[in-house]
Biopython code that builds the backbone (N, CA, C, O; Angstrom):
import numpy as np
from Bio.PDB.StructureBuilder import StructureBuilder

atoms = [
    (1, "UNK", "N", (53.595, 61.314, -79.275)),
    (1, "UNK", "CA", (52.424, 61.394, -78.433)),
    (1, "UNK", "C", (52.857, 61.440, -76.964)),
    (1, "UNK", "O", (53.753, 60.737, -76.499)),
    (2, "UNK", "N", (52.207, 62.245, -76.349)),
    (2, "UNK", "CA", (52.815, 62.655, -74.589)),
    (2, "UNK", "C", (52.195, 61.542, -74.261)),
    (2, "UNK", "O", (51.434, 61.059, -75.099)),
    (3, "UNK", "N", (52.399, 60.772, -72.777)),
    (3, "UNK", "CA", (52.107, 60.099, -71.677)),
    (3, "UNK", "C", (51.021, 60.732, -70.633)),
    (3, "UNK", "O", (51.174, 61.925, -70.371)),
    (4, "UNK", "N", (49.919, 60.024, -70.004)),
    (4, "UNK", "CA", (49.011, 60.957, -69.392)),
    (4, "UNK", "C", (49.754, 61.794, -68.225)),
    (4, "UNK", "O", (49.261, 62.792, -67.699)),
    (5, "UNK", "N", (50.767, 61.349, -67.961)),
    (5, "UNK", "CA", (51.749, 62.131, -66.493)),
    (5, "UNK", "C", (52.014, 63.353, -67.745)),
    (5, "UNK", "O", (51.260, 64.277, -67.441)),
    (6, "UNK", "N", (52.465, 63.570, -68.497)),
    (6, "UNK", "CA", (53.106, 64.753, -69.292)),
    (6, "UNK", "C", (52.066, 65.531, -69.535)),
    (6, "UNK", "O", (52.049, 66.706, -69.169)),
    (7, "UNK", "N", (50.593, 64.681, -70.502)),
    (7, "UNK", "CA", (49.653, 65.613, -70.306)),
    (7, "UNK", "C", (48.927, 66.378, -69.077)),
    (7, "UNK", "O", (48.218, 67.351, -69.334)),
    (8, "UNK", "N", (49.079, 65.997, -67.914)),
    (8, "UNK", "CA", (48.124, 66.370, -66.928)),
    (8, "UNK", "C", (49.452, 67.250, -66.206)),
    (8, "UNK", "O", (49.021, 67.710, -65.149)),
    (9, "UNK", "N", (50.900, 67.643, -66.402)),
    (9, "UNK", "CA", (51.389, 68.321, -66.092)),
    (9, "UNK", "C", (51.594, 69.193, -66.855)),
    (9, "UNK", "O", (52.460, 70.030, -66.599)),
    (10, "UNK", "N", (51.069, 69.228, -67.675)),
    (10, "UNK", "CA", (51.211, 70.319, -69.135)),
    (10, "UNK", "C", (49.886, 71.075, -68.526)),
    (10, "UNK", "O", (49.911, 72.296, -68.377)),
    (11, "UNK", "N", (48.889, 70.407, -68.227)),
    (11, "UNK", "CA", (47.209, 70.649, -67.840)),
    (11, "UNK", "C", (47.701, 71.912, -66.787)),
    (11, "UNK", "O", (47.813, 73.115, -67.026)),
    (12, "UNK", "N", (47.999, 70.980, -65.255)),
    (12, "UNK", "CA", (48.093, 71.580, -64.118)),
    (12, "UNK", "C", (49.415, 73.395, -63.978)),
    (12, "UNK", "O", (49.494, 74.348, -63.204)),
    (13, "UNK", "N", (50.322, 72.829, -65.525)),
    (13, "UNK", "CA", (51.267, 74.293, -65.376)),
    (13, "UNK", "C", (50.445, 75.105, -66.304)),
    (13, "UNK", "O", (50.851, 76.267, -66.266)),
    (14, "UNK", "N", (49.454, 74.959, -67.120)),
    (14, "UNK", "CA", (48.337, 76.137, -67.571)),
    (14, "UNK", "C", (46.930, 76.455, -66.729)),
    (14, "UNK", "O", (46.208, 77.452, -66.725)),
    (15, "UNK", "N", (46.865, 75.447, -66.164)),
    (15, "UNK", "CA", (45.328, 75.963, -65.689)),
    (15, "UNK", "C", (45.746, 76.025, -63.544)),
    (15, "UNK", "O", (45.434, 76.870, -62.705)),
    (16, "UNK", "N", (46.363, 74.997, -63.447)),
    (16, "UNK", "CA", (46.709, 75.455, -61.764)),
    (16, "UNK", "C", (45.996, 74.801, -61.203)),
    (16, "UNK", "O", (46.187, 74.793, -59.987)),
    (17, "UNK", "N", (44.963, 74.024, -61.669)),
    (17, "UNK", "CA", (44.259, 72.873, -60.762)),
    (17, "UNK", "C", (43.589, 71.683, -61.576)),
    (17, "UNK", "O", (43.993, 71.490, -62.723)),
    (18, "UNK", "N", (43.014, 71.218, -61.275)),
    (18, "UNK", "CA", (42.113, 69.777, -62.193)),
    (18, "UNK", "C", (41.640, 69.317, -60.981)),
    (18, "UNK", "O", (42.121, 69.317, -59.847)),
    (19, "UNK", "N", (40.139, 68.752, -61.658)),
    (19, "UNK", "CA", (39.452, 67.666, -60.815)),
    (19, "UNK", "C", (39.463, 66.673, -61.854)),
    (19, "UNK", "O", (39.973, 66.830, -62.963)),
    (20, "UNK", "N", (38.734, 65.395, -61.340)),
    (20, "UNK", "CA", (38.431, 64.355, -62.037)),
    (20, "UNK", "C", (37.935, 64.222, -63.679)),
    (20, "UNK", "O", (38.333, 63.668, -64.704)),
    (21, "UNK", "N", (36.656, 65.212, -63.187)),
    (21, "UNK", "CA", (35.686, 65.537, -64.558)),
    (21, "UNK", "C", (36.867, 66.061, -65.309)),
    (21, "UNK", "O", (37.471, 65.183, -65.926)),
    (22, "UNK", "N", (37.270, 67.073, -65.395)),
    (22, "UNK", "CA", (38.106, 67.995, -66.162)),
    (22, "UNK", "C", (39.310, 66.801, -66.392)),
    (22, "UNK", "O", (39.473, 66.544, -67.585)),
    (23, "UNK", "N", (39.946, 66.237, -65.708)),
    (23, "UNK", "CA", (40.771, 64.896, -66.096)),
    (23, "UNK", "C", (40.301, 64.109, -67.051)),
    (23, "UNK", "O", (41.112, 63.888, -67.950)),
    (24, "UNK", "N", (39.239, 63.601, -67.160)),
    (24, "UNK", "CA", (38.490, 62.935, -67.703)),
    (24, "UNK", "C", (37.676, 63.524, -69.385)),
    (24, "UNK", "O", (37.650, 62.872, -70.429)),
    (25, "UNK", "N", (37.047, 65.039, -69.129)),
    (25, "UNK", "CA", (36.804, 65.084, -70.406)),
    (25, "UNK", "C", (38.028, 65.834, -71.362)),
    (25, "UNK", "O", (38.209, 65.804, -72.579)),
    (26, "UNK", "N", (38.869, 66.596, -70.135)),
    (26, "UNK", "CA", (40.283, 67.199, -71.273)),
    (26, "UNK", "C", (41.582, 66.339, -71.813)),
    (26, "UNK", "O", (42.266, 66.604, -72.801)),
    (27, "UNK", "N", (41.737, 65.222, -70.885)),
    (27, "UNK", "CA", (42.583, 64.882, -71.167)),
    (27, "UNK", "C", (42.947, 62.722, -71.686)),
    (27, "UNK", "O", (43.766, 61.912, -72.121)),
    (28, "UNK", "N", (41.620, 62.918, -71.183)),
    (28, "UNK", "CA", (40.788, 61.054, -71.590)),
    (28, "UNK", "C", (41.817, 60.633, -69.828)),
    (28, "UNK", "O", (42.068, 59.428, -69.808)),
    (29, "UNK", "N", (42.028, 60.923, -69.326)),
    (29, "UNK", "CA", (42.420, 60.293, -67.772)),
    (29, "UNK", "C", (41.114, 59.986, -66.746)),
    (29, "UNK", "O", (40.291, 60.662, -66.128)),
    (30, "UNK", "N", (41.393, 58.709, -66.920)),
    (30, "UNK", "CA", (40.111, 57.958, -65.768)),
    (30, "UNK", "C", (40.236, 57.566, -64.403)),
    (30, "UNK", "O", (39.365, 57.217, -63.605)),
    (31, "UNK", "N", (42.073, 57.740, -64.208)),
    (31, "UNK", "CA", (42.263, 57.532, -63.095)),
    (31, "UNK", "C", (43.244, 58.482, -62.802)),
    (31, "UNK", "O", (44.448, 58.230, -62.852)),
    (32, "UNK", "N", (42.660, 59.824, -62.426)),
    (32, "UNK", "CA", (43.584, 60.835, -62.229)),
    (32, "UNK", "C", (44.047, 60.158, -60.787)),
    (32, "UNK", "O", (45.255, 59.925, -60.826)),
    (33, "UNK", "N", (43.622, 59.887, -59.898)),
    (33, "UNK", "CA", (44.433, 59.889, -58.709)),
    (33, "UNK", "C", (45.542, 59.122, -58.392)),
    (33, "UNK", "O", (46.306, 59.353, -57.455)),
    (34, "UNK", "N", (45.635, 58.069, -59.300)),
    (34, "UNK", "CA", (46.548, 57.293, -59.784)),
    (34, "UNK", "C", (47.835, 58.005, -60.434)),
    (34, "UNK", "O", (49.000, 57.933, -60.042)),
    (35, "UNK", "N", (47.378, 58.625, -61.396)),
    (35, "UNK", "CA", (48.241, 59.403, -62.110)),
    (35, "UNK", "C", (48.841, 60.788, -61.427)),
    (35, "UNK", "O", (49.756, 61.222, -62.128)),
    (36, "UNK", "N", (48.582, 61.625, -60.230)),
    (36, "UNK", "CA", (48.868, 62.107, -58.862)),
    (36, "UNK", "C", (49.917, 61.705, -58.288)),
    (36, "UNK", "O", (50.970, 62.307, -58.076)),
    (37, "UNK", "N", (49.525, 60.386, -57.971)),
    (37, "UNK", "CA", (50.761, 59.217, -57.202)),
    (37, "UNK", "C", (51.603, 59.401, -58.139)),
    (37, "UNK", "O", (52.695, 59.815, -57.749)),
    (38, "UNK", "N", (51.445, 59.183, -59.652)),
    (38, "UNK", "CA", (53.111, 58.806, -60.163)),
    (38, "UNK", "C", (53.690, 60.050, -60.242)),
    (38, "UNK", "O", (54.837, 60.038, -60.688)),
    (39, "UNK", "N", (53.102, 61.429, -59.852)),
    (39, "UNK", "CA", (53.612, 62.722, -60.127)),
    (39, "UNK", "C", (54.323, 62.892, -58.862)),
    (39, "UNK", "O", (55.405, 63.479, -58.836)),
    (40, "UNK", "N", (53.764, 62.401, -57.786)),
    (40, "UNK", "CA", (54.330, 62.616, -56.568)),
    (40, "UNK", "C", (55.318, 61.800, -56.323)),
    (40, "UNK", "O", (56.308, 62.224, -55.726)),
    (41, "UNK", "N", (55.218, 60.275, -56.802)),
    (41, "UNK", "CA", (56.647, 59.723, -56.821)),
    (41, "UNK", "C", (57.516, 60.320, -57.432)),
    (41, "UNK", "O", (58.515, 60.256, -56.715)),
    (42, "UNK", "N", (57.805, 61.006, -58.556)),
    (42, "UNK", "CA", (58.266, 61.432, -59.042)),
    (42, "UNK", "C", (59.112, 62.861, -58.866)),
    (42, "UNK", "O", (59.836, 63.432, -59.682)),
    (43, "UNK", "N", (58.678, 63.304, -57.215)),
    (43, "UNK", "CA", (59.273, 64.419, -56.687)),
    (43, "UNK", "C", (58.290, 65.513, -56.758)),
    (43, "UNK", "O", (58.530, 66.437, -55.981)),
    (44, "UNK", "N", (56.884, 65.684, -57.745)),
    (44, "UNK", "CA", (55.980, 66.505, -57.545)),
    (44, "UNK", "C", (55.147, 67.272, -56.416)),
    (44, "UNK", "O", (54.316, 66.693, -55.715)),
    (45, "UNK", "N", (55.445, 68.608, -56.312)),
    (45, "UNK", "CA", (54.206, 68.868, -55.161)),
    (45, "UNK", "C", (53.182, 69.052, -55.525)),
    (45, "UNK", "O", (52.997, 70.046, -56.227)),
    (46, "UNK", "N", (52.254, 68.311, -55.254)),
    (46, "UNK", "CA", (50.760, 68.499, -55.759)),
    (46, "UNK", "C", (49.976, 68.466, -54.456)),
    (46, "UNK", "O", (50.239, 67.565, -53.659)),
    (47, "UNK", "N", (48.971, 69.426, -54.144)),
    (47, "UNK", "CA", (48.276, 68.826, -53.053)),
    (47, "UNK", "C", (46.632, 68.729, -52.990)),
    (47, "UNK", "O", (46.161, 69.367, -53.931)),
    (48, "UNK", "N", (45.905, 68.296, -52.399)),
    (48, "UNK", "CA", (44.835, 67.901, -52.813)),
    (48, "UNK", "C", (43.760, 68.355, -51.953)),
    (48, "UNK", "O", (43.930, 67.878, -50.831)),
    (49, "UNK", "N", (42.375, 69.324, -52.038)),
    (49, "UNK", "CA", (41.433, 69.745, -51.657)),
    (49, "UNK", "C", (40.073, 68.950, -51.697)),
    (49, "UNK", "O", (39.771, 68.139, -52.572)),
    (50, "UNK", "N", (39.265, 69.324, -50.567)),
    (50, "UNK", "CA", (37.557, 68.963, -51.116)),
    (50, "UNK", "C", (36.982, 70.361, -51.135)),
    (50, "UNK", "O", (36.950, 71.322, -50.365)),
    (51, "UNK", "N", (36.380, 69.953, -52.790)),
    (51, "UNK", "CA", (35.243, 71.334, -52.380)),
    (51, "UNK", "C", (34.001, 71.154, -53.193)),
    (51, "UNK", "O", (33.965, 70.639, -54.311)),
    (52, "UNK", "N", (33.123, 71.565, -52.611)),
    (52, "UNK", "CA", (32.019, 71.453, -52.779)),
    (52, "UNK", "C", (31.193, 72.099, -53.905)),
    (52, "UNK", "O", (30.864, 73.282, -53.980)),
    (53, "UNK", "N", (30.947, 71.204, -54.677)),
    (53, "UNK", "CA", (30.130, 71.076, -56.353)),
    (53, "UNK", "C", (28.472, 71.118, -56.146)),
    (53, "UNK", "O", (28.198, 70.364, -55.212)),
    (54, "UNK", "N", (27.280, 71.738, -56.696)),
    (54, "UNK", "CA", (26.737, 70.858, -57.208)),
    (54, "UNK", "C", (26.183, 69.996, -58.628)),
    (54, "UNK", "O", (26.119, 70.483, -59.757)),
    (55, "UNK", "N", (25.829, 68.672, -58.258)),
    (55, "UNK", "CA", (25.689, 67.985, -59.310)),
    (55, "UNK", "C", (24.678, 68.349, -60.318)),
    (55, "UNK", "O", (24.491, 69.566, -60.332)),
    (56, "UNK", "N", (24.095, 67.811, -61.012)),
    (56, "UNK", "CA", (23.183, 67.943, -62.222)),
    (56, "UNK", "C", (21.631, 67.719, -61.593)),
    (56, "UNK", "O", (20.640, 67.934, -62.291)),
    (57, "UNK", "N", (21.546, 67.308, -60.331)),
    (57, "UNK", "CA", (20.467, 66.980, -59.431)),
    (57, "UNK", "C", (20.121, 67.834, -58.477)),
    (57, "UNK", "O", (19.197, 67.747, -57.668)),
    (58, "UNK", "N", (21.317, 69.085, -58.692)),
    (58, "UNK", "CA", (20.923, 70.158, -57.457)),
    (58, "UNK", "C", (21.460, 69.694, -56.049)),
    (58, "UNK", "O", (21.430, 70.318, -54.988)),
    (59, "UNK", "N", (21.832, 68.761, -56.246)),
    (59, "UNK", "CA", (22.674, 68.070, -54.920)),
    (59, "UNK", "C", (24.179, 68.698, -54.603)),
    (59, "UNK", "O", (25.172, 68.708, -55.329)),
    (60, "UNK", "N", (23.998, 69.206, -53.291)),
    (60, "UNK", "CA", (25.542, 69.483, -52.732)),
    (60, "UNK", "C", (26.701, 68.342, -52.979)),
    (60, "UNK", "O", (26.491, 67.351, -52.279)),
    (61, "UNK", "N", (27.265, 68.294, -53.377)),
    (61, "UNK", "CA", (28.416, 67.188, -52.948)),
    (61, "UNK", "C", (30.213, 67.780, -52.949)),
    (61, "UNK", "O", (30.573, 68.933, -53.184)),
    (62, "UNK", "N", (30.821, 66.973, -52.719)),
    (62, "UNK", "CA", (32.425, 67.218, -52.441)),
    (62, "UNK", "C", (33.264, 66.266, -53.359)),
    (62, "UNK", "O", (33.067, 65.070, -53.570)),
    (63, "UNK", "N", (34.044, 66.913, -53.752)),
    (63, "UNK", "CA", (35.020, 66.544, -54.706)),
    (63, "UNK", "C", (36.647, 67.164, -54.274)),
    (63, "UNK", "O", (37.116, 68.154, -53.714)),
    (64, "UNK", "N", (37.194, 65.751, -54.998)),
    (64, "UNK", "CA", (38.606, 66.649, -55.044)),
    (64, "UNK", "C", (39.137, 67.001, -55.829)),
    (64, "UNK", "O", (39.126, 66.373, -56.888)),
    (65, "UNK", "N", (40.059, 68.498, -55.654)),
    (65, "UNK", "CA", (40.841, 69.187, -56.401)),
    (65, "UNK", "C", (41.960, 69.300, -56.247)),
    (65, "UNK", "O", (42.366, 69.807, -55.201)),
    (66, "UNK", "N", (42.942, 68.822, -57.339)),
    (66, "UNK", "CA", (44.579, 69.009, -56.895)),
    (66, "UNK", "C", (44.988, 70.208, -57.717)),
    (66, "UNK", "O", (44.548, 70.602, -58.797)),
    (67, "UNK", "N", (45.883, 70.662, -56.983)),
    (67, "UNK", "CA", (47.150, 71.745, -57.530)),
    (67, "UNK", "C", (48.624, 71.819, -57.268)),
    (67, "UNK", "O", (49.216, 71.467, -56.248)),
    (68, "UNK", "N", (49.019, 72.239, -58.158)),
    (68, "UNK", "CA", (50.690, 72.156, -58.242)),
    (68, "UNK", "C", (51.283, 73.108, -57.099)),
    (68, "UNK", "O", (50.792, 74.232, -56.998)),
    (69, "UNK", "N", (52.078, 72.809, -56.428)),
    (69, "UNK", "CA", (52.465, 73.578, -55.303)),
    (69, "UNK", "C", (53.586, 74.362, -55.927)),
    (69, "UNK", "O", (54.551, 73.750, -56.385)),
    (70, "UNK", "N", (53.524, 75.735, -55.980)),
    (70, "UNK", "CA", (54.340, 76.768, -56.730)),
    (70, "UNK", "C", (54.795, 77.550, -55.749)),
    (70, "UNK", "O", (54.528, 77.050, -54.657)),
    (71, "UNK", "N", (55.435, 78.683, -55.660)),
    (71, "UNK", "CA", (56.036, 79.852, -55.311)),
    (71, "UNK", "C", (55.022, 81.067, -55.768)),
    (71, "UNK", "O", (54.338, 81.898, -55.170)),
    (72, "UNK", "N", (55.236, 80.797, -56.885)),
    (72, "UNK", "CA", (54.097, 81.608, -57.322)),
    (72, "UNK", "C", (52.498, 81.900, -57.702)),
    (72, "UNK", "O", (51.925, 82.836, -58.259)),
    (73, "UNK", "N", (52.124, 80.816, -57.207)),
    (73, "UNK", "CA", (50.282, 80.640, -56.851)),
    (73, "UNK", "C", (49.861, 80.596, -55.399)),
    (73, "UNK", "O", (48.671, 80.482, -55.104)),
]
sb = StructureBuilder()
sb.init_structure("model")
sb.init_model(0)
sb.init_chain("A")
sb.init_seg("    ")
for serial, (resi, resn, name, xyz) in enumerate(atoms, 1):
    if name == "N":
        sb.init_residue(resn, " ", resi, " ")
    sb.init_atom(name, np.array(xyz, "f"), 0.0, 1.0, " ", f" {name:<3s}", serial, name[0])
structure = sb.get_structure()
């Protein structure tokens, strides 16, 4: 069984980004930003965006989005 750092870098080298939600319903991670930190201790470039969602209420709001810092994206 992978570790959530293995899954959410398995995540981020197929899909190229993740937010929370998507942390949360793909991979059962509740504390992605936590799990960020140990990628970045770890020598990872990941870097992190706000962008703007709306919710289920029709409400603007901002969220963040990380991605793997590549050469090739």
């Amino acid at each position: 069984m992978k570790t959530q750092n293995e899954r959410l870098l398995d995540y981020l080298d197929e899909h190229g980004r993740i937010t929370q939600r998507e942390a949360m319903e793909e991979l059962g991670i509740m504390r992605l930003a936590a799990r960020i930190a140990d990628l970045r201790a770890m020598g990872h470039a990941i870097t992190r965006r706000t962008v703007k969602v709306t919710n289920r209420y029709g409400e603007k709001c901002h969220i963040a989005e990380y991605r793997m810092v590549s050469d090739e994206r």
